[in-house]
N, C-alpha and C positions, 0 to 999 in steps of 0.2 A: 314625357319623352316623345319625340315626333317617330313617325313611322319609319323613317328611314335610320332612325337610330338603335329602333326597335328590331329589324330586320339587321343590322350592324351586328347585335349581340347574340339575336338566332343564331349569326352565320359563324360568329365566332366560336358560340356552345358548340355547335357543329362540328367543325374543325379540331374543337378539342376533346371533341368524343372519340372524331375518327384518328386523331393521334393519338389518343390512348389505349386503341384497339389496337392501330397499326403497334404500338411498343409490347402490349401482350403477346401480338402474334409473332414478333420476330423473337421474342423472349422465348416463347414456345417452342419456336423453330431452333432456335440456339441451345433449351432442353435436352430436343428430341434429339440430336443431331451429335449432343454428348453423350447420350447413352444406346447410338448406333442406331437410330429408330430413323429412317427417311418418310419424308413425306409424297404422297402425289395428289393428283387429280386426274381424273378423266372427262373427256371432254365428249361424249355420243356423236355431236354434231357434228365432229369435226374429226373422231378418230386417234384424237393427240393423247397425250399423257403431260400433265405437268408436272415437273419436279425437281426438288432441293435438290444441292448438291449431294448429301447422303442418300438419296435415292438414285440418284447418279452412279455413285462412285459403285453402291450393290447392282447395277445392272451390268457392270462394267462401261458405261456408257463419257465419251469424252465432253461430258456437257453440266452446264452448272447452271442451275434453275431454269432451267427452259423448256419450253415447249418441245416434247417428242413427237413424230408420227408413229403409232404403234406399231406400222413395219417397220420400223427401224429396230425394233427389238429382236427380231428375226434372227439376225447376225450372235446376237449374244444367248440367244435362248437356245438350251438342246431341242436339238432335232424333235425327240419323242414327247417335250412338252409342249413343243409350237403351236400345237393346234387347243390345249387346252388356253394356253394364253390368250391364243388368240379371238376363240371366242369366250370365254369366261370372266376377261379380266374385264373390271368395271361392271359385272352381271354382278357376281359372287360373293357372298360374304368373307370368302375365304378362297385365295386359288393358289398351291403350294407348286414351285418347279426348277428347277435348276438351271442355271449359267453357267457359262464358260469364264475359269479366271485367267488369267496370262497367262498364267507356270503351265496351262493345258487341263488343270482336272477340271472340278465342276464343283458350285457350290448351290447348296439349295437357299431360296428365297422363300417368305411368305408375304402376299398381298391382301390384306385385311382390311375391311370396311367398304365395299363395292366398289361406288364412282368416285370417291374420296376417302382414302383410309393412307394407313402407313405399310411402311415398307423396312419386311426385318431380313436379318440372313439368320439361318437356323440349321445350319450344317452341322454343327456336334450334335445338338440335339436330333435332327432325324437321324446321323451317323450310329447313336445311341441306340436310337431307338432300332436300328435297323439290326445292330450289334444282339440286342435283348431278342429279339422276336428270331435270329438264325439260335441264338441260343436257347431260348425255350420248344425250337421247333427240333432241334438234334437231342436235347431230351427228351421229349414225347417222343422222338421216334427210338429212344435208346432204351425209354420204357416199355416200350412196344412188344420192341426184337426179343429183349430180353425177359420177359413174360412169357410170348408166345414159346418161348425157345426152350423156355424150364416146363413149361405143361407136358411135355413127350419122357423126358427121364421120371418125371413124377407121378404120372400116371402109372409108370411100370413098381415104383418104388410103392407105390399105395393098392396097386393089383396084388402083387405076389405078397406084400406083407399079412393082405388080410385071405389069400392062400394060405398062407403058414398060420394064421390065427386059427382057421376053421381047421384045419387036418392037423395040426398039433396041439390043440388048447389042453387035452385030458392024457397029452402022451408024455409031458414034460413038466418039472416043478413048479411053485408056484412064485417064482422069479422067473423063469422063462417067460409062462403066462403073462407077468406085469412087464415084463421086459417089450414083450412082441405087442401089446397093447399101448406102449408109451411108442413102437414105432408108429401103428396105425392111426395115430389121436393124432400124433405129429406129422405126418403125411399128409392125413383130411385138413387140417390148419392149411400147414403148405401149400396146400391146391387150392383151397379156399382166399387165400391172401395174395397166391399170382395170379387167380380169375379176380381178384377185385383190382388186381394192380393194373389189370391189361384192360378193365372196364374205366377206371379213374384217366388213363395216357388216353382213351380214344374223346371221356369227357375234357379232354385238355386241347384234344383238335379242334380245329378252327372247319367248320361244316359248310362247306361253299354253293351247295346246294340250295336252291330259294325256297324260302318260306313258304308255307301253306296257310288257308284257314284250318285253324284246328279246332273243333269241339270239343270243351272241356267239361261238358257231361260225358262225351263218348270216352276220353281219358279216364275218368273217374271210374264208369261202368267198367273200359278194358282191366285197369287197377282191381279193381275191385274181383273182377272173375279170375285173376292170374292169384290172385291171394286167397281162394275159395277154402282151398284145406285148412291154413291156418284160421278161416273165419269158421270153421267148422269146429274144429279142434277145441277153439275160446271160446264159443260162443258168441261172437265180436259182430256189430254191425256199422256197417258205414251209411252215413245218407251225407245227401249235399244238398242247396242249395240248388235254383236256375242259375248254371255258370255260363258265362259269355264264349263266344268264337271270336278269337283270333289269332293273328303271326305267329306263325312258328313252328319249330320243326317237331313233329307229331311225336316220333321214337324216339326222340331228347324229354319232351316233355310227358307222354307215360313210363321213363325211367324215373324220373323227378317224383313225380306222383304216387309209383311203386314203393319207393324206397321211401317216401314218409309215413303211406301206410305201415308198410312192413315195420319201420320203427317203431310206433305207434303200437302195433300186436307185439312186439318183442319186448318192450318194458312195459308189460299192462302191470297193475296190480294182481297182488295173489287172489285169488277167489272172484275176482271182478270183473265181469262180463265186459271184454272193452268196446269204448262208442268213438268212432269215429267222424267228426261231422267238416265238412268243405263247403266253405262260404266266401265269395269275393265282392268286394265295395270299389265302386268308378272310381278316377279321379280325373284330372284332365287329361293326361296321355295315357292314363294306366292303370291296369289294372289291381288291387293288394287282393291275395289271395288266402285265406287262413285255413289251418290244417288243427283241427282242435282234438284233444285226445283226454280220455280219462285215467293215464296212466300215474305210474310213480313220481312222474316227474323228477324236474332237473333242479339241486343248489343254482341261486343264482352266481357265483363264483364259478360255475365251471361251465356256464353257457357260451364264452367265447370260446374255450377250449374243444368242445365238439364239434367246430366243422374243420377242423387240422385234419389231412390223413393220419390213420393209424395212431388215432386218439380215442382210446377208451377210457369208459368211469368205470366200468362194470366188472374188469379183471374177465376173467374165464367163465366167472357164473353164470353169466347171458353171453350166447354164440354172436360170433360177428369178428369181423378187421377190423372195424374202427376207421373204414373208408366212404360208406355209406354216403354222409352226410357233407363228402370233400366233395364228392363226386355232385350231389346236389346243387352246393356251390358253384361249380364248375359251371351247370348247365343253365342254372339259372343267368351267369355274368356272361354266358353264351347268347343269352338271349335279351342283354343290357337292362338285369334287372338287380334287384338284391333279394336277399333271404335271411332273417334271421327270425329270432324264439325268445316266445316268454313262457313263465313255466310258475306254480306253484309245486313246493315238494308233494309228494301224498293226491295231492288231487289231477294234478294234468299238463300238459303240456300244449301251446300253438306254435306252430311254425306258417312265419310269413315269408312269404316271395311275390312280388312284385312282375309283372308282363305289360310289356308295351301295348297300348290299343291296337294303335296300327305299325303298317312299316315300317 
């Protein structure tokens, strides 16, 4: 074959590779475009935005595949997200904000993938989401109100009943006696289950306060001296591990800490000196933290069922709400982590949670 023949078929292969990309990519585009998905481009050099007609039509913008200047977006973009758009869009993995539709409301968009990604509208979904969060925030505040508001009649109702228990115990029969005893059992419950209910609604608030370095030896030791009587009482010793320092909010995380010891001492075995030991292992963003114990331990069948509030195995035998371990919950997904427990019956129990290294 002579060289020019050979350069013929090069050019040809060519031509039919970049027609068979060009027919993927319009294929793609004809995809994205049926399942509402617009495409763009940005261009640094020049400031512009390229984009399909579905990325058009979501910006409100009267134009079909063409080249934008990004002030041009200006007119369609709300006022209070102008300026993230303006500088973020084409930086950002991710830059979410709202446009103006005809009829006048506003729909939210999201622009995914930096200098080249898609273009979605996502207006039920944030709608939703915005829906869920005023409603989880008027329940935290309803559990709030409503805890704080019952500890003042209940305080009186747990005062004067155990009034009447000490200055009438030997003056009345022995149904009064049980009678005025089944008030004061029930009272100390009572107070005990709205001071857990009003600890659980504050671990359900969102803490806007910034992070700290937090020492989780210094947690451990505070843990540890705040539980002293009961380590007195058992017998019970705690040791830990070299634990690491980082993010997070210090009085969130010595509640967390508290309340697994305290666990930990509440279901020991009978006669058994309980040992508590804290140990954490790296990973790449984070930290797993292990709380090990030598108690009774938990059936595996009912280890999902304890971090529900107001979920006991124990019945009344062992003191407690049964909120403990919600609240745990709670603080740990506060601080974007998890927590859960393995357990042998008879020999012990770990409880893991998970902490981000850094911010």
């Amino acid at each position: 074959m002579s060289v020019a023949g050979s350069q013929m078929s090069s050019s040809d292969d060519l031509l039919a590779r970049v027609g068979r990309l060009q027919s993927e990519l319009d294929l793609w585009r004809e995809s994205a475009a049926a399942g509402g998905v617009g495409l763009y481009r940005f261009e640094p050099a020049t400031q512009e935005l390229v984009l399909t007609p579905t990325a058009a039509r979501h910006l409100g913008l009267p134009y079909l595949e063409t080249t934008v200047p990004r002030s041009s977006l200006q007119s369609q973009v709300a006022s209070e997200d102008w300026d993230a758009v303006r500088t973020e869009l084409g930086d950002r993995e991710r830059v979410v904000f709202r446009v103006h539709s005809a009829d006048g409301t506003k729909r939210w968009l999201e622009a995914r993938g930096g200098q080249c990604g898609v273009l979605l509208e996502i207006t039920e979904k944030q709608e939703a989401e915005e829906r869920l969060s005023r409603s989880n925030a008027d329940l935290q505040q309803f559990s709030y109100v409503a805890s704080h508001d019952l500890q003042e009649p209940l305080r009186t109702i747990t005062t004067y009943s155990q009034l009447l228990q000490r200055r009438y115990r030997d003056k009345l029969d022995q149904d009064a006696n049980e009678f005025i005893e089944f008030i004061v059992s029930g009272s100390r419950r009572m107070d005990a289950l709205v001071r857990d209910l009003l600890a659980y609604s504050r671990s359900m608030q969102s803490d806007n306060r910034p992070k700290t370095e937090v020492n989780m030896n210094g947690i451990v030791a505070w843990a540890t001296l705040a539980l002293q009587a009961e380590l007195t009482e058992s017998g019970g010793t705690i040791t830990h591990d070299d634990l690491p320092t980082l993010p997070g909010h210090e009085y969130q995380l010595a509640q967390l800490v508290q309340q697994l010891f305290g666990n930990a001492l509440k279901f020991r075995r009978p006669g058994v000196a309980p040992q508590i030991h804290v140990s954490a292992t790296p990973a790449d963003d984070h930290w797993t933290f292990a709380v090990r114990d030598n108690g009774i331990g938990i059936e595996s069948q009912y280890i999902p069922r304890i971090f529900g509030a107001f979920k006991r195995l124990h019945g009344k035998d062992v003191p407690g709400t049964g909120i403990g371990l919600a609240i745990c919950q709670n603080i740990v997904a506060r601080h974007h982590g998890q927590l859960w427990a393995e357990s042998v019956p008879g020999e012990g129990s770990t409880f893991y949670f998970t902490l981000s290294a850094q911010e």
